[in-house]
C-alpha positions in Angstrom: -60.6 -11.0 96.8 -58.0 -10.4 99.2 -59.2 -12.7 101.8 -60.2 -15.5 99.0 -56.6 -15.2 98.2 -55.7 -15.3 101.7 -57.3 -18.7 101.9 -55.6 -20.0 98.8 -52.6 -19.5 99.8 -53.0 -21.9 102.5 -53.9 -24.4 100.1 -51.4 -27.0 98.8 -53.0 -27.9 95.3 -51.5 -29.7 92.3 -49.7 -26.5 91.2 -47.7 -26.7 93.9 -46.4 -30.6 94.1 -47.7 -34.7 94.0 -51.2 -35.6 95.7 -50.8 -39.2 96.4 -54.2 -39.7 97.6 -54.6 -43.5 97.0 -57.6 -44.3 96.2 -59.2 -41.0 95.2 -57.0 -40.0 91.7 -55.9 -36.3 92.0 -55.0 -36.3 88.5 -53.9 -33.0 86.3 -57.3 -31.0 85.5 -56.0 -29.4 82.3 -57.2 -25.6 81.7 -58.2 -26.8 78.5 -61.1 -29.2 79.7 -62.1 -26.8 82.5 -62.7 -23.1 80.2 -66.1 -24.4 78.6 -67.6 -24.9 81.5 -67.5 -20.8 82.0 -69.2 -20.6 78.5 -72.9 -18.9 78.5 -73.9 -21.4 76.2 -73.4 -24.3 78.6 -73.6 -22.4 81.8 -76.8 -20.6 81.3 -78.8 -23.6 80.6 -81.5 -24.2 82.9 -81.9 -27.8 83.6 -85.3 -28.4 82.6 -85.3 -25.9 79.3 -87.0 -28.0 76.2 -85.0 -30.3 74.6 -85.5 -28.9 71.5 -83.1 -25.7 72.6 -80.7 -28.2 73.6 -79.3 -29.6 70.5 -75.5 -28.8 71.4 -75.7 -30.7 75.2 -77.7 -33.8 73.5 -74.9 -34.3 70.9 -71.8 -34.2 73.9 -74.7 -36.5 76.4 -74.6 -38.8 73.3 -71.2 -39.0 72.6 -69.9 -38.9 75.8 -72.5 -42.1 76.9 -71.1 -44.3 73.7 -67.2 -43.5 74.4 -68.1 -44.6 78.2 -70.0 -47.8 76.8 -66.9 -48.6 74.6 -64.8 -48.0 77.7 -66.8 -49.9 79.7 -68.1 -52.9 77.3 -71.8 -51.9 78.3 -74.6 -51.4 76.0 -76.4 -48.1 77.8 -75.6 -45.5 80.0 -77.2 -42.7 82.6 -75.3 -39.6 83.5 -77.8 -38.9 85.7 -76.0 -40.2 88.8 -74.3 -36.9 90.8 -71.7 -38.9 92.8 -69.8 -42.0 93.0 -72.1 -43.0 96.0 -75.4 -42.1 94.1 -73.8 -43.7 91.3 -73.5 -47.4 93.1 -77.3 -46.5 94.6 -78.3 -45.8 91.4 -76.9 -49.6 90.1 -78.2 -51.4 92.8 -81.9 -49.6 92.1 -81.2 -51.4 88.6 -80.7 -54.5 89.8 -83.4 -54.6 92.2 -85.7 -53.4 89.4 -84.4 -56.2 87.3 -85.3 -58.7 90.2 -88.9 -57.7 90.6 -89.9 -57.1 87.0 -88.7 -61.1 86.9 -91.1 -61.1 90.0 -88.0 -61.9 92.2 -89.1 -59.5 94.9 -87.4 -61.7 98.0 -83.4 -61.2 96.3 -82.4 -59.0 98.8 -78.2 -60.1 99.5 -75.7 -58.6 98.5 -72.4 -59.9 98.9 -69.9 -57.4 99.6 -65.7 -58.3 100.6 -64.3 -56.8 103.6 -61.6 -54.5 101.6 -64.8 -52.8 100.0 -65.2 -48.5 100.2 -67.9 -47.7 103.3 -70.3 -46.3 100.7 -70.7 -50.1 99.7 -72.4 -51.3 101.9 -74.1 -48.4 102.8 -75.6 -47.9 99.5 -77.0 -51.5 99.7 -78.6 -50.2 103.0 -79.9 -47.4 101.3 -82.2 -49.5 98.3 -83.1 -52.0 101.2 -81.1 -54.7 100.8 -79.3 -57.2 103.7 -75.2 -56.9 103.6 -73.0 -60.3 103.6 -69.7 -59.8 104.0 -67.5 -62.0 102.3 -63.6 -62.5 103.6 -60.2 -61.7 101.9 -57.2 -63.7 102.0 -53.8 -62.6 103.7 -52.7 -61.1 99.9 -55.9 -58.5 100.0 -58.2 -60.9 97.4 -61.5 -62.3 97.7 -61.5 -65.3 99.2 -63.1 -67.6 96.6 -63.8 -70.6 99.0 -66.2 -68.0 101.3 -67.8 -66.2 98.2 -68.7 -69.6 96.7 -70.1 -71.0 100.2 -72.2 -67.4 101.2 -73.3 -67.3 97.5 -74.8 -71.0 97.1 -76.5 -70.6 100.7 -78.2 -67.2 99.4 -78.7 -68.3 96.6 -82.5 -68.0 96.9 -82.1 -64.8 97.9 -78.9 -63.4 96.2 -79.2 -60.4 94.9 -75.6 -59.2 94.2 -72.2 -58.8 94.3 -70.4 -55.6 95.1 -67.0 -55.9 93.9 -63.8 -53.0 93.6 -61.8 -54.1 90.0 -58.7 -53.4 90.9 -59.2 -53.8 94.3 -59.2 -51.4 97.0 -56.3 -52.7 98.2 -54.2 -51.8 95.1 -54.0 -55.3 92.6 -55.7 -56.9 90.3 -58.2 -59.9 92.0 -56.6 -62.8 89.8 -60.1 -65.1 90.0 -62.5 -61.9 89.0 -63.8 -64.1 86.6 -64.7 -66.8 88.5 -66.2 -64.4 91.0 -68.3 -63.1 88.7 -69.8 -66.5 87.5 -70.4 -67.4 90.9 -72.8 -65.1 91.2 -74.4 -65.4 88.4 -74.2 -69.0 88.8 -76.7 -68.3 92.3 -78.9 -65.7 90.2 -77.6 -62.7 91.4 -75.6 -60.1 89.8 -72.1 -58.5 89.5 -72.3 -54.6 90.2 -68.6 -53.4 89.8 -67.5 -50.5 91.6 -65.8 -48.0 89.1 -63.1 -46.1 91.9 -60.3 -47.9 90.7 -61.3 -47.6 86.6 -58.6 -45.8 85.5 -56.1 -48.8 85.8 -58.8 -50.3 83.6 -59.4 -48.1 80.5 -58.3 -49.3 77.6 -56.5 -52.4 78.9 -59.9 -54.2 80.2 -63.4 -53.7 80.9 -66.5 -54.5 83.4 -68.0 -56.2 81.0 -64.6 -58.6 80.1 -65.1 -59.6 83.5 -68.2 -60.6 83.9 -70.0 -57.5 85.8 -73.2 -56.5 84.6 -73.3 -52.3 86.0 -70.5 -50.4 87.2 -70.7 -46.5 87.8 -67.6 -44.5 87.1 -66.5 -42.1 89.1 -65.8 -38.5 86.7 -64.3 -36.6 89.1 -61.5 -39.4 89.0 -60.6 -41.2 86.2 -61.8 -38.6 84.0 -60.4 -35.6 85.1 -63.0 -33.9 86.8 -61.5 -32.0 89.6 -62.6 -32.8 93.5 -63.2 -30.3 95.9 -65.4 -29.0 98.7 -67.7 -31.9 98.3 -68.2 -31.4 94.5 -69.0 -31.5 92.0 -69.1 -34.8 91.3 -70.5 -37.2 88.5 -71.1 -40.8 89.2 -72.4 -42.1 85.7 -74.0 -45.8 85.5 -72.8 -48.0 82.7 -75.3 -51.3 82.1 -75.3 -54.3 79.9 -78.6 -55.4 78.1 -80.4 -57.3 80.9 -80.4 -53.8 83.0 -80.3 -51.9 80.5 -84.3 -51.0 80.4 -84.0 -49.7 84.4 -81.6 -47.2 84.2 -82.9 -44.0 85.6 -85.5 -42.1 84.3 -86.2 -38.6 84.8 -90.4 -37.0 85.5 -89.5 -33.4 83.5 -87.4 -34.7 80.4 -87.9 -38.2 78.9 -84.8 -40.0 79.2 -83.9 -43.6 80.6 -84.8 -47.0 79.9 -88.0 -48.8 78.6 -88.5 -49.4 82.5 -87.2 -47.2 84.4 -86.6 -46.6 88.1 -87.3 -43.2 89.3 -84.8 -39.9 89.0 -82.0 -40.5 91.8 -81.1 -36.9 90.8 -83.0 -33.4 90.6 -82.2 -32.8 87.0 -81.9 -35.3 83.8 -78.5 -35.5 83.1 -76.6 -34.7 86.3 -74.4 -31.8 86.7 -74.2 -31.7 83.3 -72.0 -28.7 83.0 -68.9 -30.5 84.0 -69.8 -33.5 82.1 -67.6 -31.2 79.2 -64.7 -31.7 80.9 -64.7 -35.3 80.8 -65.7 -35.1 77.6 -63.1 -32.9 76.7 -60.8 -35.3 78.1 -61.6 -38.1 76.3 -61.5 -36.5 72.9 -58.2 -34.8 73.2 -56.7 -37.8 74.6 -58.1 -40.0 71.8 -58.4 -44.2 72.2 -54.5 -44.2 72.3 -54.2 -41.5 74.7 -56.3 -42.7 77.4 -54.9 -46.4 76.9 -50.9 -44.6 77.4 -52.8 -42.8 81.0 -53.5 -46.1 82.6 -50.2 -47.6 81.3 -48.8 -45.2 83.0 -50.8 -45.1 86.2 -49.5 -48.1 86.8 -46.3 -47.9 85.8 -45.7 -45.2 87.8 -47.3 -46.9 90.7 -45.0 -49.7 90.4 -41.9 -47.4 90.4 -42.7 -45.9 93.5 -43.1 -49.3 94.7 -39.6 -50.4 93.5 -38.2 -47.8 95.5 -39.8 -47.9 98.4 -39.8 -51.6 99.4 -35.9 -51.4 99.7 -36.6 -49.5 103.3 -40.6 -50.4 103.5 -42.8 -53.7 103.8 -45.7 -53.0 101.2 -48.7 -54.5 102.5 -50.4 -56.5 99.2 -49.1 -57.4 96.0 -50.4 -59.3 92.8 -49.4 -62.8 91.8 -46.3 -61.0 89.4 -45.4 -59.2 92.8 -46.9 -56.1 90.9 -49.2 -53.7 92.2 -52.0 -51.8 90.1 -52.5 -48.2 90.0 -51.6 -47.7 94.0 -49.6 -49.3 96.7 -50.3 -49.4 100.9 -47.4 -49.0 102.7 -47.1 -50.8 106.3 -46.0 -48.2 108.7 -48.0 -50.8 111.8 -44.6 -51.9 112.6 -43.4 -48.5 113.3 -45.6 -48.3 116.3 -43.8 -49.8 118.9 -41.3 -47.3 118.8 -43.6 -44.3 119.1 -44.1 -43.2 115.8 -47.5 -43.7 114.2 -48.7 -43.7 110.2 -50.1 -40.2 111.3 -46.6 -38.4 111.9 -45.2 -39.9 108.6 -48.1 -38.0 107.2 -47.5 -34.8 109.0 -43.9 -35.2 108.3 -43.9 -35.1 104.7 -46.1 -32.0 104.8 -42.7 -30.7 105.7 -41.2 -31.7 102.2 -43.6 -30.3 100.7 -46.2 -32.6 99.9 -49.9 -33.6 100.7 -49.8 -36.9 102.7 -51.4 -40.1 100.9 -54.8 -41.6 102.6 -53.9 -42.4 105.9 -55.1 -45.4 107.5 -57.6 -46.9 104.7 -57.9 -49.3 103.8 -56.0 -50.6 106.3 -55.3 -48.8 109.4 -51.8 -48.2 110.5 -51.0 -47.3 106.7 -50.5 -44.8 103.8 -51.9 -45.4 100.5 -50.2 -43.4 97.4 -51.8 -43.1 94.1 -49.2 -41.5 92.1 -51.7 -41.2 88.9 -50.3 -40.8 85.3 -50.1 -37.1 85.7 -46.8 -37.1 87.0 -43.5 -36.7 85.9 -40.0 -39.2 87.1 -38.3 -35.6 88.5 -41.7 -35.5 90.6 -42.0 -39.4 91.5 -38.4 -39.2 92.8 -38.6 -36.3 94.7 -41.5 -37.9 96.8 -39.8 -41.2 97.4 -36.7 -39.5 98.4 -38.9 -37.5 101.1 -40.2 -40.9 102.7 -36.9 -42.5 102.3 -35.5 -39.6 104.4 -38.4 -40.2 106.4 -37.8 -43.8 107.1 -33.9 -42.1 108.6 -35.7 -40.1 110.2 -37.6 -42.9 111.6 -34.5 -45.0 112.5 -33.2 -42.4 114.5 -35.5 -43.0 116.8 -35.1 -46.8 116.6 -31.9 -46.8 117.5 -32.1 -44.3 120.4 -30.6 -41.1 118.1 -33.7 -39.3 118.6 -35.9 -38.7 121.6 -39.1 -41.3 121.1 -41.6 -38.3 122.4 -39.7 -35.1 121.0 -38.0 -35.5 117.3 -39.0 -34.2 114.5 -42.1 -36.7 113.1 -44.3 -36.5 116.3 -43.6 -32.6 115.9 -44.5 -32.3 112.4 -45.6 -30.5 110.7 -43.2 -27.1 111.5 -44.8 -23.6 110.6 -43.1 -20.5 109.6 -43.9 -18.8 112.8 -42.0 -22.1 114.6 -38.9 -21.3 112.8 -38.6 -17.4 113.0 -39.6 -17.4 116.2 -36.4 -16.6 119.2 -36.5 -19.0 120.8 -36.0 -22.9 119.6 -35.9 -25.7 121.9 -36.2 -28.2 119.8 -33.4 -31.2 120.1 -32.8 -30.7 116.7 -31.8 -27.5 114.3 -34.0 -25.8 112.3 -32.6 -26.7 109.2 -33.7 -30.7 110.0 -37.3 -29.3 110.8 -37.8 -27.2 107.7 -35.3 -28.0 105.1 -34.5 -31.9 105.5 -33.6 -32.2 101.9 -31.9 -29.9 99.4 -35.1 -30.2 96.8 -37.2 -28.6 99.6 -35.8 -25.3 99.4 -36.8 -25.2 95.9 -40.3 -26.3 96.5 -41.2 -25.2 99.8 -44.3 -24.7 101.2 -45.4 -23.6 104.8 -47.9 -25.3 106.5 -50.5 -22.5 108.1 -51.0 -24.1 111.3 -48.5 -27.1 112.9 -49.8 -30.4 114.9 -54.0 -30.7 115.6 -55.9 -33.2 117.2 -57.3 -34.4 114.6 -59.4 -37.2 116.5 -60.7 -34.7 118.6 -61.9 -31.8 116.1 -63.8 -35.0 114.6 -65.6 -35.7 117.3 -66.2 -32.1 118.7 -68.1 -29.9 116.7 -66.5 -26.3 117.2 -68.3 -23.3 115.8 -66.0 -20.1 114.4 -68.9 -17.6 114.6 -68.6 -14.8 116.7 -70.8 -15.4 119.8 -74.6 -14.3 119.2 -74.0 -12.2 122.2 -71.9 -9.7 119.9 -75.1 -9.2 117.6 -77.0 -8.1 120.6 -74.2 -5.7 121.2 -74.4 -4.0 117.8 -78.1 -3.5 117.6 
């Protein structure tokens, strides 16, 4: 227990401040949705027990399925999916199975733009089918011109579109409509990926767009915590024409009239954590979850509003709005020896987790405040990058040393600080304690500056040396 605790400590979590991960919603996980899942009655189920011991689960799988169909437009619904990824392989295995029972085995394209998640396109790899990738414009859309030109020549062969609503670059794609009928104007249809769904609920839908599947990603708009590489849930939400494909299971009957094979080992997913989204939804309510993606996006916009007085933000909508998330150019930084990476590091020094670095656009941060958080907390985390961006003129203007200040250092450990010697061009209290908040809030990084590109590339085992079992024996 020790040790466990050892580790956690070490671990900056939502208790402790803001996770701006754009793109990947670290939301609050209240206590309140998480405690079932610890209860025998859901925990001790075995997967494949008969479905007539199952009353209890079938009545949440059924409720939960319509409120994500209401959310979502759709007409049917598979839990089954166990990721976001699986979720988008499990769509596309939809529409291919809709293609062929129409005897359309040659549709094989899918269209997919360039500011699409790598699972995109990787998923299409996965169920067989040949990528096109379709250009954005210089404001982060899809460029219509190119979609309409690569969909009418494939359109013997079109298969689909795989399309991010709001975009992954953070604003609402104006012509989504259009895009959608282009497709289906060539015979191919409109899978929408669900990442970005939680600037969506309540406001819009997949289906008010035109799409015809979307998967949704649990763990992220509804409050399912990430971690460790799961759990996850990835449901698939269909309209009527896909409807009879969704996934079916070989143990327990469930699916459509048609079905495509299980793309996961049991019926309904991990259906243990499926409570907490469920949980969610009811104790939220239809107004509650409508006021969470108001505010997502309001509070995305605020950060935005302060930020662009000292930063260039990278794309915005047509109302010079963002959605639920904002990139921040940090490219022009680079000529003065400071990279998006030591903004990153820096802030781990005010006591926050950096946003995603480098995607979707390298050379950037992108933040994703969420709804969870309050103004006291939004400020707090624009005042440590505005403070960063000083930081960063010192070095502009020949203040600070270009290859020793305190960004290319960062982050600074407790041992750095303590130790007796400092010999750092700069005090201590810069390094650790750049703004009065951070005393209040601190938090230590464990270790300072890696090589991150390196440990990547480099596989480096921990385990003592099988040398040392020889030894004992």
């Amino acid at each position: 227990m020790r040790y466990l605790k050892k580790l956690e400590n070490r671990d900056l979590s939502l208790t402790h401040s803001m996770i701006a991960l754009g793109s990947c919603t670290m939301k609050l996980n209240a206590a309140t949705e998480l405690i079932p899942v610890s209860w025998p009655a859901f925990s001790s189920i075995h997967p494949f027990v008969p479905v007539e011991q199952t009353g209890g689960y079938r009545q949440i799988f059924e409720e939960l399925e319509a409120y994500l169909c209401e959310i979502t437009g759709f007409t049917a619904c598979s839990l089954q999916p166990n990721s976001g990824a699986q979720g988008e392989y499990a769509g596309l295995l939809t529409i291919k199975a809709y293609h062929e029972a129409k005897g359309d085995h040659h549709r094989n394209i899918v269209l997919i733009p360039s500011s699409a998640h790598g699972t995109n396109p990787a998923s299409a790899v996965m169920v067989g089918m040949k990528v096109i990738v379709v250009k954005c414009d210089e404001r982060g859309n899809i460029d219509v011109d190119d979609l309409k030109a690569k969909a009418f020549k494939h359109r013997d062969n079109l298969s689909a579109l795989m399309v991010t609503y709001p975009s992954t670059h953070g604003v609402f794609e104006v012509e989504i409509k259009q895009i959608c009928e282009i497709v289906h104007q060539n015979g191919g249809k409109v899978y929408m990926d669900g990442a970005n769904m939680n600037a969506q609920v309540g406001l819009t839908s997949p289906a008010e767009i035109g799409a015809d599947v979307c998967h949704l990603n649990l763990h992220k708009t509804f409050s399912i915590p990430h971690g460790g590489g799961g759990p996850g849930m990835g449901p698939i939400c269909v309209n009527d024409s896909l409807a009879p494909f969704i996934p079916g299971h070989p143990l327990v009957k469930t699916g459509g009239k048609s079905a495509i094979p299980a793309v996961s080992s049991a019926p309904w997913g991990s259906a243990s954590i499926l409570l907490i989204s469920y949980a969610y939804i009811k104790m939220l309510g239809r107004e509650g979850v409508l006021a969470a993606t108001q505010y997502a996006i309001l509070n995305a916009n605020y950060i935005k509003a302060r930020l662009e007085e000292k930063y260039s933000i990278l794309y915005t909508g047509e109302q010079g709005r963002a959605a639920h998330e904002l990139i921040v150019d940090l490219r022009e930084y680079k000529a003065h020896g400071i990279e998006a990476e030591d903004i990153a590091k820096r802030l781990m020094d005010y006591g926050f987790h950096a946003p995603t670095l480098s995607f979707p656009v390298a050379g950037t941060i992108m933040i994703e405040p969420t709804e969870s958080e309050s103004k006291d907390e939004l400020d707090r985390f624009c005042d440590a990058l505005m403070q960063i961006r000083e930081e960063i003129e010192e070095v502009i203007t020949g203040k600070a040393d270009p290859k020793n200040n305190v960004l290319v250092n960062a982050p600074h450990t407790l041992g750095q600080l303590t130790s007796d010697t400092w010999e750092l061009p700069y005090s201590r209290q810069k390094a650790a304690y750049p703004l009065p908040f951070v005393r209040a809030i601190k938090f230590w990084p464990h270790v300072g500056r890696v090589n991150n590109g390196f440990g990547d590339r480099n596989l480096i085992c921990t385990c003592p040396p099988i040398e040392m079992y020889e030894e004992v024996e």
